[in-house]
Backbone bond lengths (Angstrom), bond angles and torsions (degrees), N, CA, C in turn:
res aa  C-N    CA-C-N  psi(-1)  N-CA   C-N-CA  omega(-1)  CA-C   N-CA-C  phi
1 X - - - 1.462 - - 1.523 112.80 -
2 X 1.312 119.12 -36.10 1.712 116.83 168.07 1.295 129.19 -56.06
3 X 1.171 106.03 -12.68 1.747 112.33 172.66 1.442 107.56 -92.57
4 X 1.714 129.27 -41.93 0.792 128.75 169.92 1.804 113.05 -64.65
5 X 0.895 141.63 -79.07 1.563 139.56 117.93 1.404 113.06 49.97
6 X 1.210 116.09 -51.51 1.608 123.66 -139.60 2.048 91.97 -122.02
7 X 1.589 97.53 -65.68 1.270 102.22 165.09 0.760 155.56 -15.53
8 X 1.725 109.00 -110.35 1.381 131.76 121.85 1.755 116.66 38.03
9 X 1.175 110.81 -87.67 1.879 122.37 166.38 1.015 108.48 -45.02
10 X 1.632 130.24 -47.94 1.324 116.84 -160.76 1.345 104.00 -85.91
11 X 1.537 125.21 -32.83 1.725 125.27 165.65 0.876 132.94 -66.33
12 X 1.556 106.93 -7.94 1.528 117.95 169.06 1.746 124.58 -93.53
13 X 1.386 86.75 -38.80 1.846 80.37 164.18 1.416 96.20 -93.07
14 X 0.764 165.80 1.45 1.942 137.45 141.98 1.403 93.24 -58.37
15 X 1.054 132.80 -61.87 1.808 130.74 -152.91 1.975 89.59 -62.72
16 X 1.034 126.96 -58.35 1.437 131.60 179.23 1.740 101.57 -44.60
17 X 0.791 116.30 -58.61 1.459 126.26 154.41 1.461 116.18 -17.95
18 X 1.037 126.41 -116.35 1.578 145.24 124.40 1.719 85.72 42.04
19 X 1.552 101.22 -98.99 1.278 128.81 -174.05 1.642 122.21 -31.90
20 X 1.587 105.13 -39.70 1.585 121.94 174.96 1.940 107.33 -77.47
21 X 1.014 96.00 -30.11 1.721 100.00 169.40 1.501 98.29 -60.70
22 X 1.229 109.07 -92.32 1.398 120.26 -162.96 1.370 104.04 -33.80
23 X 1.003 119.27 -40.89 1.956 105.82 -177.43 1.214 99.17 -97.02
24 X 1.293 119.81 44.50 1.831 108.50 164.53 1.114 114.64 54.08
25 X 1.442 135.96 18.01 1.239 108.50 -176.72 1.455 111.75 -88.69
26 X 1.552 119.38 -5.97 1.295 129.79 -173.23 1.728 106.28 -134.97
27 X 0.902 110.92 146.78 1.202 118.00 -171.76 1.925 108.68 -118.51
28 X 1.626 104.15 163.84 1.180 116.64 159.42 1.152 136.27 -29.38
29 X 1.336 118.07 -52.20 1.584 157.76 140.50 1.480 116.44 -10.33
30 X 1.632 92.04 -77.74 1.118 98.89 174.75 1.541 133.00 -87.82
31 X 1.153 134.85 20.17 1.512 146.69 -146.31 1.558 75.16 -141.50
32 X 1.025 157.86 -69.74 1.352 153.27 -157.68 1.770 102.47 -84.88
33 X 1.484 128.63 -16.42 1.122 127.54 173.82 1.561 111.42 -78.70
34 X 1.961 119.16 -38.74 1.003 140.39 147.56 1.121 137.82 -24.94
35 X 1.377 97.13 -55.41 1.717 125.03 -173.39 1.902 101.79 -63.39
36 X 1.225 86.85 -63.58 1.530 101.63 164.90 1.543 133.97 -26.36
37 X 1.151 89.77 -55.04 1.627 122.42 -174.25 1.589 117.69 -63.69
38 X 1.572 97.28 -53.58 1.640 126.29 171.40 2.090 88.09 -58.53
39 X 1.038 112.54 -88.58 1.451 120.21 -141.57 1.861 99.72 -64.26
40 X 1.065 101.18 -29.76 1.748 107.94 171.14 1.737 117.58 -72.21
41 X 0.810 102.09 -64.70 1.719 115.44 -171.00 1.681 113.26 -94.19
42 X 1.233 118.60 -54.11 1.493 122.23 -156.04 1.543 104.21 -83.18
43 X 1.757 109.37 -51.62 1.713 109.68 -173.50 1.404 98.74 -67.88
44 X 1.490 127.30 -61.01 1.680 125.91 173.44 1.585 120.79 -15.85
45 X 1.569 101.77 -50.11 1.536 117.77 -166.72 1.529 105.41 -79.93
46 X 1.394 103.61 -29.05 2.211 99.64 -172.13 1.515 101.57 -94.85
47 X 1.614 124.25 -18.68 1.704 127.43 173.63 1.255 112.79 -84.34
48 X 1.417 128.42 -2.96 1.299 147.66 177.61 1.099 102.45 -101.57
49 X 1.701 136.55 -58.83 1.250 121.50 -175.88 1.570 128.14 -84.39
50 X 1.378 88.73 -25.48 1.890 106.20 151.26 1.639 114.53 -43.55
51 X 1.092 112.88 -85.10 1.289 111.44 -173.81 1.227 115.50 -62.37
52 X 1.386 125.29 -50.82 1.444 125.49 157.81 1.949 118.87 2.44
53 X 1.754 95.04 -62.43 1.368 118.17 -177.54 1.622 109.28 -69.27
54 X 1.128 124.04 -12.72 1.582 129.27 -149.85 1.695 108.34 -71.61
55 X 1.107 112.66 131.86 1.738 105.33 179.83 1.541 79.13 -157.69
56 X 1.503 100.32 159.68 1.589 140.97 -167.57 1.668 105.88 45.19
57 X 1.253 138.82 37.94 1.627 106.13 -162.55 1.644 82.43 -123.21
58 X 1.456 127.39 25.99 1.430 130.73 -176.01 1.740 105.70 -52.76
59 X 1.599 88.40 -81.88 1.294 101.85 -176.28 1.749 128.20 -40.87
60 X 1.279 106.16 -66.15 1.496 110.05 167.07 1.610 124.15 -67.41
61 X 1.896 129.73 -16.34 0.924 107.54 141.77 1.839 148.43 -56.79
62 X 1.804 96.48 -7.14 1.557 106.05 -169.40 1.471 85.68 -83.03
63 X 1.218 125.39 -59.08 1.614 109.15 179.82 1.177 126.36 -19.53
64 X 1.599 88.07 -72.78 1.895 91.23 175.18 0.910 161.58 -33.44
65 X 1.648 99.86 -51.69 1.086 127.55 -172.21 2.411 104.01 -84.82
66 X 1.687 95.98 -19.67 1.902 72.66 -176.23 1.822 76.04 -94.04
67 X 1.213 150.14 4.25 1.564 116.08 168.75 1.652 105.54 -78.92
68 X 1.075 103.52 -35.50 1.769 103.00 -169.09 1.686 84.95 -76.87
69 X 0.965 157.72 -37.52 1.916 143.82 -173.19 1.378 99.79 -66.05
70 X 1.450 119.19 -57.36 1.458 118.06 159.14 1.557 126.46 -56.90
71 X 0.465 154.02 -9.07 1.837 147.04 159.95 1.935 99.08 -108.58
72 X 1.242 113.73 3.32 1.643 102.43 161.47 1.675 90.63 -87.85
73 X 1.668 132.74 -69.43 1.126 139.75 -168.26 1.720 101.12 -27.02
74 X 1.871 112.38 -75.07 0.887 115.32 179.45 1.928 136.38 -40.05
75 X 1.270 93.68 -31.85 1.575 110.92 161.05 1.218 129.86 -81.96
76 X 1.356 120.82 -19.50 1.290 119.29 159.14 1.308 122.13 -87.85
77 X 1.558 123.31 -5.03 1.142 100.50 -169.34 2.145 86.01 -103.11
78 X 1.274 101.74 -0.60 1.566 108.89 -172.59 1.547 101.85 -73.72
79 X 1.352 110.74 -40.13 1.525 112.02 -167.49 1.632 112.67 -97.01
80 X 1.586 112.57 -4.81 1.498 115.01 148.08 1.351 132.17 -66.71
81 X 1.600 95.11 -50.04 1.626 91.63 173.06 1.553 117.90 -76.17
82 X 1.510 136.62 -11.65 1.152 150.62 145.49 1.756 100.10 -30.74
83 X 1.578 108.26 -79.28 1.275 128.71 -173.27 2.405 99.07 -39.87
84 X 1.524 110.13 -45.78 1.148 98.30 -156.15 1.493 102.20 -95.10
85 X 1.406 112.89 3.77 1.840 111.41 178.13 1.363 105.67 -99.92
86 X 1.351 106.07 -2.60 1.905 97.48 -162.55 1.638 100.37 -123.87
87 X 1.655 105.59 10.56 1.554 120.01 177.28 1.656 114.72 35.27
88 X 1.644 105.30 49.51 1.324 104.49 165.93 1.696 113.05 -76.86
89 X 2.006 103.56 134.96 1.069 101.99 -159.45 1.695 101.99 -57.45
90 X 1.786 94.20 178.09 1.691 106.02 171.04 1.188 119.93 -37.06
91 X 1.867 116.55 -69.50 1.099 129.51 -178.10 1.574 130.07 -40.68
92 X 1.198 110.74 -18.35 1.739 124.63 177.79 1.194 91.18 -122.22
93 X 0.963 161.05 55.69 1.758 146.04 136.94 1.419 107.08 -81.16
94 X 1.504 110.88 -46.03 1.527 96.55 -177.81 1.489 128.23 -79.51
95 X 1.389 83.02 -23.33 2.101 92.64 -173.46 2.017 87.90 -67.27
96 X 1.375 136.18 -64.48 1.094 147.99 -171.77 2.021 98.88 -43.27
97 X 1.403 122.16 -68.85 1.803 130.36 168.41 1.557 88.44 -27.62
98 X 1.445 113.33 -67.80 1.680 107.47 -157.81 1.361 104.56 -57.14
99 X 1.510 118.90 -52.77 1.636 118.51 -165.64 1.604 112.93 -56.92
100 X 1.187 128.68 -33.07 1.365 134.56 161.06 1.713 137.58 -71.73
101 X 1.688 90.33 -0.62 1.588 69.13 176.71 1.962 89.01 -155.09
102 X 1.071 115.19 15.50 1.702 107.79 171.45 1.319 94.89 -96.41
103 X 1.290 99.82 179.83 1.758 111.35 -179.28 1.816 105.82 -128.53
104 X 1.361 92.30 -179.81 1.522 91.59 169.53 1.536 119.60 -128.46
105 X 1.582 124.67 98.86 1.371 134.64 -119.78 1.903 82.21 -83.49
106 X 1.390 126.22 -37.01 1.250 121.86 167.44 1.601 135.68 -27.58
107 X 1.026 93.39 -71.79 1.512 120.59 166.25 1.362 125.63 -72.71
108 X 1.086 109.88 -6.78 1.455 121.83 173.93 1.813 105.65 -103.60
109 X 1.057 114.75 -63.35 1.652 129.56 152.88 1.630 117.35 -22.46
110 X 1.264 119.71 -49.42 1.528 154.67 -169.26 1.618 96.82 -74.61
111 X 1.440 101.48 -82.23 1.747 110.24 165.43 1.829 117.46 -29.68
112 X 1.211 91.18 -66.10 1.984 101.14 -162.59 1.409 108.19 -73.50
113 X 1.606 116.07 -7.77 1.510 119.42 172.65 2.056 112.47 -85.31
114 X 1.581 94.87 -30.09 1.426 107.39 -174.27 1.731 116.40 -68.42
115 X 1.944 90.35 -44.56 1.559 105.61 -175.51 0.958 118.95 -77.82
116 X 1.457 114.80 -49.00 1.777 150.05 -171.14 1.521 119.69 -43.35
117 X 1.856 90.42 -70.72 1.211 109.78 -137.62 1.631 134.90 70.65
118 X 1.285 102.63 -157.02 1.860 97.47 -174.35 1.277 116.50 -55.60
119 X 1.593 110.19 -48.30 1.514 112.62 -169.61 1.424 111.87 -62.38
120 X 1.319 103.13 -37.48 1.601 114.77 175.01 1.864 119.16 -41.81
121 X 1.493 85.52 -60.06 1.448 107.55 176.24 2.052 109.94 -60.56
122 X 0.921 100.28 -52.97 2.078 103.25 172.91 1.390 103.33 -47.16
123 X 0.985 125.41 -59.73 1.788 148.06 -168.13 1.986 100.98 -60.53
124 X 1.067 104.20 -37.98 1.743 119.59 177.56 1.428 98.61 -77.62
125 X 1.208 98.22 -61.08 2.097 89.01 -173.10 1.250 117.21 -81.74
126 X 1.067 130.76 -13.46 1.708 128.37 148.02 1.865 104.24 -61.20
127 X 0.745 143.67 -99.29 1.039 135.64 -177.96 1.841 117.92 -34.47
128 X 1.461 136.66 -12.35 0.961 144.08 161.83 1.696 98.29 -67.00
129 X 1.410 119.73 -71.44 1.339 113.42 -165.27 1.525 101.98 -80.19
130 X 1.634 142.86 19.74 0.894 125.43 141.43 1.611 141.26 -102.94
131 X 1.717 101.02 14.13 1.447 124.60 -158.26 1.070 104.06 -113.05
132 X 1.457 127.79 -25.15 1.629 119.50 -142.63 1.547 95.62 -107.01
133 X 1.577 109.13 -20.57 1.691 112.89 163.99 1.309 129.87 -67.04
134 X 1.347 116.79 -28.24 1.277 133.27 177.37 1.385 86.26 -78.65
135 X 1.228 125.10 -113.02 1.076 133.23 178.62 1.188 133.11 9.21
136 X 1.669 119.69 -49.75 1.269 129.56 161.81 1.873 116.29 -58.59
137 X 1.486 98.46 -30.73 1.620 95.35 -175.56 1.673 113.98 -82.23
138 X 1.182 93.77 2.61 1.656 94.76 -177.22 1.491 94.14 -99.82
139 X 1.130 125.77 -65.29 1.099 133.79 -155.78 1.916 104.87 -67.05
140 X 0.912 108.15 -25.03 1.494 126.91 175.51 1.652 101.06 -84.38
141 X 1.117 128.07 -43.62 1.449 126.70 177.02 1.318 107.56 -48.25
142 X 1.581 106.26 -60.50 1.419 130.94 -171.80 1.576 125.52 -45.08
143 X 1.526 90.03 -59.97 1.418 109.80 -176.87 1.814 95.04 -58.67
144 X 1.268 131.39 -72.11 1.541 130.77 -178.65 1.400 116.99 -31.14
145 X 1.134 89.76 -47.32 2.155 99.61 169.03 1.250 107.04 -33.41
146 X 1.294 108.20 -86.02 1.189 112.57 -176.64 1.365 133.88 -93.84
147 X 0.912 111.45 40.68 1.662 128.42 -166.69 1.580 116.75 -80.35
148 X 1.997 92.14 -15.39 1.723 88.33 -169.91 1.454 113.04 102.87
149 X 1.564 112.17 -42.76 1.256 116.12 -178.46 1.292 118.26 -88.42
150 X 1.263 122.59 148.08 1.576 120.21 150.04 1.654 131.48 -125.78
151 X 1.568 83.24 85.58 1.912 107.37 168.21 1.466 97.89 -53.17
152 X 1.666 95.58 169.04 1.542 111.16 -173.04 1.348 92.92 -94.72
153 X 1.518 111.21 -170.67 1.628 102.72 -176.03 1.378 105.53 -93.03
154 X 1.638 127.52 -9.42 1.425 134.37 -171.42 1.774 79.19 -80.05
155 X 1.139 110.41 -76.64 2.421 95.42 174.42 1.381 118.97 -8.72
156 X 1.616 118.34 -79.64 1.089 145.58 176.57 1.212 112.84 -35.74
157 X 1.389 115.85 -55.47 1.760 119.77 -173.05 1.902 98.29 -75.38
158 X 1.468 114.34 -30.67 1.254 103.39 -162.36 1.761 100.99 -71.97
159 X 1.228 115.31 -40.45 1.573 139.44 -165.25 1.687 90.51 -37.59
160 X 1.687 89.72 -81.02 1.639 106.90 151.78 1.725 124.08 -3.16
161 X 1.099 114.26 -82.90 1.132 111.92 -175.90 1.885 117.28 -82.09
162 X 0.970 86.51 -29.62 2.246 94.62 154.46 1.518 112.93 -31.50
163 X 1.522 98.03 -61.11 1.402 109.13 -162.32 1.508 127.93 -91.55
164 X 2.039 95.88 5.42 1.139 104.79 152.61 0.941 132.33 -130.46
165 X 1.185 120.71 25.25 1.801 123.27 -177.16 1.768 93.28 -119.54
166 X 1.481 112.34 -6.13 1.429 97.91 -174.80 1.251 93.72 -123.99
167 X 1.822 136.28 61.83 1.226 122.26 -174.51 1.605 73.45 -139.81
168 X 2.058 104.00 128.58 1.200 103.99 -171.96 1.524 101.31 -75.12
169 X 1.249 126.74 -33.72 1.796 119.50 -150.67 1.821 87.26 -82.12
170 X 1.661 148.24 -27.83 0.820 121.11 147.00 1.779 131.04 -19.89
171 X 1.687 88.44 -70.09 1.365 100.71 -170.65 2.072 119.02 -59.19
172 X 1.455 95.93 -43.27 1.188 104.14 153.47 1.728 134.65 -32.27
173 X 1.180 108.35 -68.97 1.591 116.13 157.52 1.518 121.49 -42.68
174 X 1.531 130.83 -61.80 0.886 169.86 155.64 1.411 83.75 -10.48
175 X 1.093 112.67 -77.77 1.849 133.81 -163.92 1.481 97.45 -61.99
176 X 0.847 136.91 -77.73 1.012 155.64 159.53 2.174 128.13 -1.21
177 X 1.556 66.67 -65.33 1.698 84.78 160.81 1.367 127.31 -82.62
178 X 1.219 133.79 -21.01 1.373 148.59 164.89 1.650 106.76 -57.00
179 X 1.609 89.66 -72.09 1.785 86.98 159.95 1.062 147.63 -26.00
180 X 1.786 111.36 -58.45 1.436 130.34 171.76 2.105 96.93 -46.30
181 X 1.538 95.66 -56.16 1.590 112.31 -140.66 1.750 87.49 -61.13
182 X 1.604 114.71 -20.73 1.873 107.04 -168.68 1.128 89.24 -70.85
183 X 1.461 138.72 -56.17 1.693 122.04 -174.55 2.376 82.38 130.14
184 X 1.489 114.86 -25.78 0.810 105.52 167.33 1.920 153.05 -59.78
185 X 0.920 102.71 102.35 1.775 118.61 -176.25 1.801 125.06 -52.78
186 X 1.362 117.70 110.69 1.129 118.72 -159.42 1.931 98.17 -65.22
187 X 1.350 107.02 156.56 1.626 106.16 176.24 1.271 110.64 -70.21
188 X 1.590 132.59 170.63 1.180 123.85 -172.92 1.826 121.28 -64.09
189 X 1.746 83.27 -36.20 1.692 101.68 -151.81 1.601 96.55 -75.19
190 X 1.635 117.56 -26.90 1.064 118.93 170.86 1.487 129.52 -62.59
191 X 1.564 100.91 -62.63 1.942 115.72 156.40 1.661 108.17 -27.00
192 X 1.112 108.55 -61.11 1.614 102.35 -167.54 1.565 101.25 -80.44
193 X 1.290 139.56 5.79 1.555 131.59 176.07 1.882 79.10 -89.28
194 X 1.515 135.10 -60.55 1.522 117.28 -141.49 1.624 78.70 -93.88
195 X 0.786 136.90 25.97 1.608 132.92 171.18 1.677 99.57 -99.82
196 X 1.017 112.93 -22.04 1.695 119.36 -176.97 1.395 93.28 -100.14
197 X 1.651 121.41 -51.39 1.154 104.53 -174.88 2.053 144.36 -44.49
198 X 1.636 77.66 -38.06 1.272 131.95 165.68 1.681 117.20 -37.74
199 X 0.890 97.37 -73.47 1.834 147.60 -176.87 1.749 79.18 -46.27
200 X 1.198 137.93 -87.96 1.389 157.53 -172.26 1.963 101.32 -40.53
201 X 1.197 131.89 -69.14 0.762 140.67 146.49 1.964 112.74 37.97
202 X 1.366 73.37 -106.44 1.910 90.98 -177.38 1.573 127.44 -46.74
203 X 1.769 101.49 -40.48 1.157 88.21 174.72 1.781 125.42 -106.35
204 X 1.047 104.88 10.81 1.798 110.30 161.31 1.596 101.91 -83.39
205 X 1.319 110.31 -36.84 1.541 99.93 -175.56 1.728 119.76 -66.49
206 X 1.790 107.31 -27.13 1.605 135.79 160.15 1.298 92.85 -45.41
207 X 0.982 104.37 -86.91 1.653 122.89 -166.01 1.581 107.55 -42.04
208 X 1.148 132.27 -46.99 1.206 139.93 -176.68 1.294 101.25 -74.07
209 X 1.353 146.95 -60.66 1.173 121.60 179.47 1.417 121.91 -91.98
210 X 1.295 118.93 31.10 1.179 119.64 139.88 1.715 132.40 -94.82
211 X 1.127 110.67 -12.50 1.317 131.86 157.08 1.585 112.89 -52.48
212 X 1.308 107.66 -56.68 1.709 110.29 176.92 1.154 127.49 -69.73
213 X 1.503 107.98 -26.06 1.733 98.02 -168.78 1.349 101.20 -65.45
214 X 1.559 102.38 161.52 1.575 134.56 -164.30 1.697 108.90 -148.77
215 X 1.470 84.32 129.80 1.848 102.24 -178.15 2.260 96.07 -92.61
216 X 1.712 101.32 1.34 1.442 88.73 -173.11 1.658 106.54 -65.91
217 X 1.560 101.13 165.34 1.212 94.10 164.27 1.771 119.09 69.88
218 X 1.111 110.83 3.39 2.113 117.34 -173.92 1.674 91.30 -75.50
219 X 1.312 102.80 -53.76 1.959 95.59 -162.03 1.598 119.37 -64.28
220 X 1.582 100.40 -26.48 1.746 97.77 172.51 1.644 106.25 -91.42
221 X 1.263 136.38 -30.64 1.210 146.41 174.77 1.494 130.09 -76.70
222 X 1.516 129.25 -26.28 1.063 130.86 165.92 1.000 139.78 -28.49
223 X 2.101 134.53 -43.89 1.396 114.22 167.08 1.133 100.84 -86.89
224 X 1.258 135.01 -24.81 1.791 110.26 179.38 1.683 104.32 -54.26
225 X 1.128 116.21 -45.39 1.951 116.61 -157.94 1.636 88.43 -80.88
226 X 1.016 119.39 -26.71 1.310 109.59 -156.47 2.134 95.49 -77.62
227 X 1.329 104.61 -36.72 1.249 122.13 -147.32 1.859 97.52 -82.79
228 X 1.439 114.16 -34.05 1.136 135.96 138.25 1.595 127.37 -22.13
229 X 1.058 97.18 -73.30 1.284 122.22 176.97 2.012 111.94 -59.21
230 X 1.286 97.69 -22.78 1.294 87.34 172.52 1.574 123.82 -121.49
231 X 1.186 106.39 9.21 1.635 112.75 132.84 1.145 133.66 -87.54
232 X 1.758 114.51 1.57 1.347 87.70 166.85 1.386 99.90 -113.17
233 X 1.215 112.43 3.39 1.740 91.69 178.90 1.568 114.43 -123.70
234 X 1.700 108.55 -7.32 1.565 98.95 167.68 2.266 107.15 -118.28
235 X 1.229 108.07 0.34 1.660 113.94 158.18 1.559 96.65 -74.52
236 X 1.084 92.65 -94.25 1.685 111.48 -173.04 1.422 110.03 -10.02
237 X 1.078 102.86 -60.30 1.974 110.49 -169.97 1.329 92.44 -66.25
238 X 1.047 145.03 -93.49 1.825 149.99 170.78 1.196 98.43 -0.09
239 X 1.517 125.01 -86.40 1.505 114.55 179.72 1.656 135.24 -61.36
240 X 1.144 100.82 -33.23 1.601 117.49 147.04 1.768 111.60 -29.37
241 X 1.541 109.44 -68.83 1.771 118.06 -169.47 1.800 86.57 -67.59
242 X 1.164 156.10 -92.22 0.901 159.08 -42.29 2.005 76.80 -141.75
243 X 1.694 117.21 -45.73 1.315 106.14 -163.52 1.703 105.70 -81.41
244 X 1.636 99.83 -27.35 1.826 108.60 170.30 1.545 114.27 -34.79
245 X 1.405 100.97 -58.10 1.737 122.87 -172.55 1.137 79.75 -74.85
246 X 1.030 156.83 -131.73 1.736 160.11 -122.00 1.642 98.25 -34.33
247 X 1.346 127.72 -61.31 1.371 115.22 179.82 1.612 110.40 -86.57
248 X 1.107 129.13 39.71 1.352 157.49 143.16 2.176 84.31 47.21
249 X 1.310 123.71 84.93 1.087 147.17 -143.71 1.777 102.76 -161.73
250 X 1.850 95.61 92.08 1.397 92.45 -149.58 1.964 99.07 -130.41
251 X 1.123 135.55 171.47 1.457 151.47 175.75 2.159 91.82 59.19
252 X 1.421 103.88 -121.56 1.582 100.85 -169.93 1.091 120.44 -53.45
253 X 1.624 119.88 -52.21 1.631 122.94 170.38 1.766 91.86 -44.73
254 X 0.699 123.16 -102.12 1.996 137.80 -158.97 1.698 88.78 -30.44
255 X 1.250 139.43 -21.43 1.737 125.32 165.52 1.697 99.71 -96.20
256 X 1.029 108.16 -26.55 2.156 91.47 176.33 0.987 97.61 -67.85
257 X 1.144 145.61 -45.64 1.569 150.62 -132.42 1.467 97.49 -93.11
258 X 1.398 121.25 -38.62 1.444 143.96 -168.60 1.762 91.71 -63.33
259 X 1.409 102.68 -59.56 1.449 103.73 -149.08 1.682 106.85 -92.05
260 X 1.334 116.89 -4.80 1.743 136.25 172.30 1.524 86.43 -65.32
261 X 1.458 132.66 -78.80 1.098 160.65 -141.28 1.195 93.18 -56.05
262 X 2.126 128.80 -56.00 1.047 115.84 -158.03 1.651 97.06 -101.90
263 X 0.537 136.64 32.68 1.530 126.86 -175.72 1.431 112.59 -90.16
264 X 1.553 136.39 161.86 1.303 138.01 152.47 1.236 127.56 -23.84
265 X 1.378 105.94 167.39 1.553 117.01 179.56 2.011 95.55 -88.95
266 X 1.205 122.86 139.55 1.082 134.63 176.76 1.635 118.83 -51.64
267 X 1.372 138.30 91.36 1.257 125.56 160.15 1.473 142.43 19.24
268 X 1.699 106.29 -64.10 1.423 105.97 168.84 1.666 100.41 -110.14
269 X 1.089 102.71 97.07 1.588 140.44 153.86 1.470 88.56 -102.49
270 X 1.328 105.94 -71.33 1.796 98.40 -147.32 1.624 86.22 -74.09
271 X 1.172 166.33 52.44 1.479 150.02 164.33 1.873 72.69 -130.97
272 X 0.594 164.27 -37.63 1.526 160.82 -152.94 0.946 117.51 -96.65
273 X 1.575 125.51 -35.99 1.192 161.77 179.30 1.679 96.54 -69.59
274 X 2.041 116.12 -72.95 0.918 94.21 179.15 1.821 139.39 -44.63
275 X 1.581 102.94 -46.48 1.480 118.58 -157.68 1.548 96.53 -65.42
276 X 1.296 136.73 -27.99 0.970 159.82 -178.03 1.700 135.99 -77.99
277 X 1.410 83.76 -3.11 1.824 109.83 175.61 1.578 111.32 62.51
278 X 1.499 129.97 14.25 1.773 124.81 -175.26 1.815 93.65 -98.47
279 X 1.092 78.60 -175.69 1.887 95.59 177.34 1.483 114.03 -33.73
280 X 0.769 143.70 -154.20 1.426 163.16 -173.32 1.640 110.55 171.78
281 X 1.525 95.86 -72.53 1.553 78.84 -179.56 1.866 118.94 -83.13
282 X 0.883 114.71 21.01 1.190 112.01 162.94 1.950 117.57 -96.21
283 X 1.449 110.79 -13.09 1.348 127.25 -153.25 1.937 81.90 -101.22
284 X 1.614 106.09 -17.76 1.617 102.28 -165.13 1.645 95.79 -94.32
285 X 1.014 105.02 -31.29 1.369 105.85 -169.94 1.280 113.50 -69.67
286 X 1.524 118.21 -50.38 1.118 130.69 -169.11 1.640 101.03 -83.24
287 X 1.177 147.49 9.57 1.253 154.67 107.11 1.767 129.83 -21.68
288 X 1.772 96.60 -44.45 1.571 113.73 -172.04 1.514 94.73 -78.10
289 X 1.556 109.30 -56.31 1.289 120.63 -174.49 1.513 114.47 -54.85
290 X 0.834 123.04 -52.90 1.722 127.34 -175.81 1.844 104.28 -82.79
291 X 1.256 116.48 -6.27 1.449 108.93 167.07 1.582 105.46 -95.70
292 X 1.603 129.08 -16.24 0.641 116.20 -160.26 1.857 110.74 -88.68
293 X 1.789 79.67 -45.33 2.187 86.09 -179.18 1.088 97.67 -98.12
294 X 1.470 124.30 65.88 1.510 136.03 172.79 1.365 102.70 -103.29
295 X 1.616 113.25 -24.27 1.201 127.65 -137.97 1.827 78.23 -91.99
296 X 1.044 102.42 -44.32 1.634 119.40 178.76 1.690 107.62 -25.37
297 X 1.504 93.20 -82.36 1.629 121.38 -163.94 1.217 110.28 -50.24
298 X 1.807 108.97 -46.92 1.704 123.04 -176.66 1.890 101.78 -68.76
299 X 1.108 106.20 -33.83 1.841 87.70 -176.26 1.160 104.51 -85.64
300 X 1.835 140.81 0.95 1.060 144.38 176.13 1.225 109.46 -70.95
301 X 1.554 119.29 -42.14 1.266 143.84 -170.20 1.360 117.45 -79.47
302 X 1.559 103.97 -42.16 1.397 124.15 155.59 1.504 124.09 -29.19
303 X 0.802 83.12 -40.61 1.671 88.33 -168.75 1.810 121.18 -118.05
304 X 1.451 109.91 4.15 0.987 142.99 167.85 1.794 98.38 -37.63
């Protein structure tokens, strides 16, 4: 019943999603006005007041967080040399790097609040605002590689630091944790405004990316997204379990870590993808695909 339980909600507002597209009731417009909205204002405000709140998760977040840096390293360098034996052209190397090793902080957030609870959720946004920097520099390395272009390295380094000083759920965390770390206590009237704010959160962000997914593009794109898709959700998890036990990372940490590991490929791939000159519709597809047998990996874990 915990897989069903846990699920269930989150496939249902994407599918509600989905469903509100197709009958027009939402538009292009607005799903990208949304999108906006969620990743600017709403996730910033609940990873801020999340962590904000965070006490005891010191110790067992240090575990965590160097097994999951180690089995990201190890996966990226797995799905490069993947990328250079199987001579996927230039133009898809980066959209394909991204689909294998970002996450999708929604659905992952969504998950570790259902299973978790609080501690669950502290343990997620510490590792959110310590992942998405790394992460961004690889995937940002990558994409420039092969982009076609050749920026100088003052470009390159700036791109770099663009994409992390202006990433709100960084900054969010960031904020957040400083807070916790003064020892200072938010006022009531305030707590209960980002407690509402909060509250809103999960399911516009549901809703919103269920609005986007796209079946375009599956028949020319399929083993790349597909192939994608299974480094990040049957590598990842394998080396994921294997670095937990080695950095001996055990009860809530050893289930965040579980459910980071299996989650989707992150949404804006393909917005990263575009600015960045790689695929697009291969970055969309392999989005559909890895949201889809996500459902897979997480009830595997589920029940772990």
């Amino acid at each position: 019943m915990i897989i069903i339980n846990t699920l269930f909600p989150l496939l249902a507002m994407m599918a509600l999603g989905y469903a509100l597209k197709r009958q027009g009731m939402t538009s292009d417009d607005f799903l990208n006005t949304l999108d906006k909205l969620v990743y600017y204002i709403f996730f910033p405000v609940m990873l801020f007041w999340k962590t904000a709140k965070s006490t005891g998760t010191e110790a067992s977040g240090a575990g965590l967080l160097m097994a999951v840096l180690v089995t990201i390293f190890l996966v990226s360098l797995f799905s490069y040399f993947f990328i250079r034996k199987t001579k996927i052209e230039d133009k898809a190397v980066g959209s394909f790097f991204q689909a294998s090793i970002r996450f999708n902080t929604y659905i992952g957030m969504a998950t570790v609040l259902t299973v978790l609870g609080e501690e669950g959720v502290r343990l997620f946004s510490i590792l959110i605002g310590c992942l998405i920097p790394v992460i961004n520099v690889l995937s940002v390395s990558v994409l420039i590689w092969h982009s076609g272009r050749t920026p100088s390295v003052g470009q390159r380094l700036w791109l770099l630091l663009r994409a992390l000083i202006s990433n709100p759920l960084i900054i969010g965390c960031a904020a957040g944790l400083l807070l916790s770390g003064s020892g200072y206590r938010l006022p009531a009237f305030i707590d209960n405004f980002l407690a509402l704010v909060a509250s809103m959160t999960l399911p516009l962000a549901l809703i919103s990316m269920g609005g986007t997914l796209t079946f375009a593009g599956i028949s020319r794109h399929w083993p790349n997204a597909l192939a994608a898709a299974a480094i990040k959700l049957v590598i990842m998890p394998v080396t994921g379990y294997i670095m937990l036990i080695l950095f001996s990372v055990s009860d809530t940490a050893f289930k965040t870590g579980m459910i980071y590991f299996s989650l989707p490929t992150s949404t804006a791939i393909a917005v990263l993808s575009a600015q960045l000159n790689s695929d697009v519709e291969l970055a969309s597809t392999a989005v559909m695909m890895s949201t889809l047998f996500s459902l897979i990996s997480l009830s595997v874990v589920l029940i772990l």
